[in-house]
C-alpha angles and dihedrals in degrees: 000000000000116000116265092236108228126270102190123107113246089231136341124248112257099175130067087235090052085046089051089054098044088054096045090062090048091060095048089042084058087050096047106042082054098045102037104014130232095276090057096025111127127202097211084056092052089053096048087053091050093049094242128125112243089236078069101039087054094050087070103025128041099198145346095281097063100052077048092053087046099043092055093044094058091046087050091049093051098057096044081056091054090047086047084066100035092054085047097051090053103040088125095039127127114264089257091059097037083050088053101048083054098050100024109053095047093053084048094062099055091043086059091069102007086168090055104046082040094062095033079051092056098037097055098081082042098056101026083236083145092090099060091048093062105071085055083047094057089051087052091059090037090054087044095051098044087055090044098045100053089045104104094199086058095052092118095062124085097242095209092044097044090051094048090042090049108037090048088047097049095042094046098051087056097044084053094046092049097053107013102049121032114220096010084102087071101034114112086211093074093053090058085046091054100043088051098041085057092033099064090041092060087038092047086063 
């Protein structure tokens, strides 16, 4: 069995000016996965478009998998940010909205950079970066079932089961958009599909 190349960073930044760096090398990694993709992706190349010398870039990442890892996890963790406020901002909402904001705010952040989350999507079973998405995955369904669960007009839904349900359904439906189907990202149909899909769970209950 080959060896799962490791994801974790060698050290986080602590400095603005470490932070600027690291940041720096997640820019250029979204422009090279896209450019190059993840098979031919190069990590010098990713330091020379950040402006770093690879001898930097190595004292935080030992290889490619792991900028990758980081960068997806960022991204993951940003999204899960934007559906935070938008949960918040709708906590009285009627069922329909509360539906859209599910579906809906996952599906807008991929759209923001489709290339990226398409190459990050096909690189995960390559680079086992799986693994380091599950634990943010787990916040997102905790975040889920702890807005389900104090919605009164939810109260017949199982709040743990309806998060994971929903979030899995929701994620899934994108990750296979993104790498199964050319052109159905960006299709509004599948916004209406999605709001329905999590609209007749919650309403199921």
């Amino acid at each position: 069995m080959s060896r799962l190349p490791r994801l974790t960073p060698r050290k986080l930044p602590q400095q603005d000016r470490s932070r600027a760096l690291v940041d720096a090398v997640l820019e250029a990694a979204k422009r090279v996965i896209v450019r190059d993709g993840i098979t031919d992706a190069r990590i010098v190349d990713i330091a020379e478009l950040a402006g770093v010398s690879p001898g930097s870039l190595y004292q935080y990442f030992p290889n490619l998998a792991s900028v990758v890892a980081l960068l997806h996890v960022t991204l993951l963790e940003n999204a899960i940010a934007d559906l935070t406020d938008n949960l918040l901002e709708h906590r009285d909402s009627p069922v329909e909205d509360v539906a859209a904001v599910i579906a809906l705010v996952p599906l807008r952040n991929v759209r923001d950079d489709v290339e990226v989350h398409r190459a990050l999507a096909l690189a995960a079973p390559r680079l086992g970066t799986e693994r380091k998405l599950a634990p943010v995955l787990e916040r997102e369904r905790a975040l889920l079932k702890s807005f389900l669960g104090a919605r009164a007009d939810l109260a017949g839904q199982d709040p743990t089961l309806a998060a994971f349900v929903l979030t899995s359904a929701v994620r899934g439906c994108i990750d296979a958009a993104l790498t199964e189907t050319p052109g159905r990202i960006d299709d509004p149909s599948l916004d209406e599909a999605l709001c329905l899909l999590v609209e007749r769970y919650l309403r199921a209950g």
